[in-house]
C-alpha positions as CSV (number, residue, x, y, z in Angstrom):
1,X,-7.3,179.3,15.3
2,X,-6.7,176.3,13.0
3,X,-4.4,178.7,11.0
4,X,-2.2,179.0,13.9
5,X,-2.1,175.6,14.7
6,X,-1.3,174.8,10.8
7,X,1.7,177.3,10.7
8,X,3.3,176.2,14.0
9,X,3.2,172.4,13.3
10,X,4.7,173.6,9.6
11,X,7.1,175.3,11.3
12,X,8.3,172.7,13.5
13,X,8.4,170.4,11.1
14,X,10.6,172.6,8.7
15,X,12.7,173.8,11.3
16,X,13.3,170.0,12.6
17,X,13.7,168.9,9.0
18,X,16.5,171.8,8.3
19,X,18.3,171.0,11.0
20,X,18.6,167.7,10.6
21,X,19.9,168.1,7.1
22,X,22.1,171.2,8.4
23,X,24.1,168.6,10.6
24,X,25.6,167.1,8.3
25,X,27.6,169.8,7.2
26,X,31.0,169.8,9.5
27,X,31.3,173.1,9.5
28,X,27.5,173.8,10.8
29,X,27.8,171.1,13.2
30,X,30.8,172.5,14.6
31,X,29.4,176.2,14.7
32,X,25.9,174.9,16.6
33,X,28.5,173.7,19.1
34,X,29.9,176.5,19.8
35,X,26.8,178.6,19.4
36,X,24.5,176.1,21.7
37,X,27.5,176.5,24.6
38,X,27.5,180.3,24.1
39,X,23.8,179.9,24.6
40,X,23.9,177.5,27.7
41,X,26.6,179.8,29.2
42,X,24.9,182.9,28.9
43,X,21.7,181.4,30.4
44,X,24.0,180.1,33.2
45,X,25.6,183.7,33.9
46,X,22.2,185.5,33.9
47,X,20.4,183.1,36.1
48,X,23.2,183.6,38.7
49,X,23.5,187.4,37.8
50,X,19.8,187.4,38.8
51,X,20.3,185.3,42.0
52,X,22.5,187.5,43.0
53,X,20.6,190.9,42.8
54,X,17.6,189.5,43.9
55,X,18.5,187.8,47.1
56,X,17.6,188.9,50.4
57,X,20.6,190.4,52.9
58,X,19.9,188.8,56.4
């Protein structure tokens, strides 16, 4: 159990670290845009996707 908890915290730190460093970089910044709104809008279109299959006809 401690293992786990030892390789997730290592790997949030990394991650965080990487990212932080990664921004600076224009042309990652740029591309985290456009991948972070891809994301959001895909999330977006399934949830109402979803909705709509799953609601109840009256």
């Amino acid at each position: 159990m401690a293992a786990n908890l030892v390789g997730a915290l290592v790997w949030g730190v990394l991650l965080t670290v990487t990212g932080y460093f990664a921004a600076s970089i224009p042309a990652v910044k740029s591309a985290a845009y456009l991948i972070g709104g891809a994301f959001i809008l895909g999330a977006i279109i399934a949830g109402i996707l979803s909705w709509r299959r799953n609601r109840v006809v009256a």
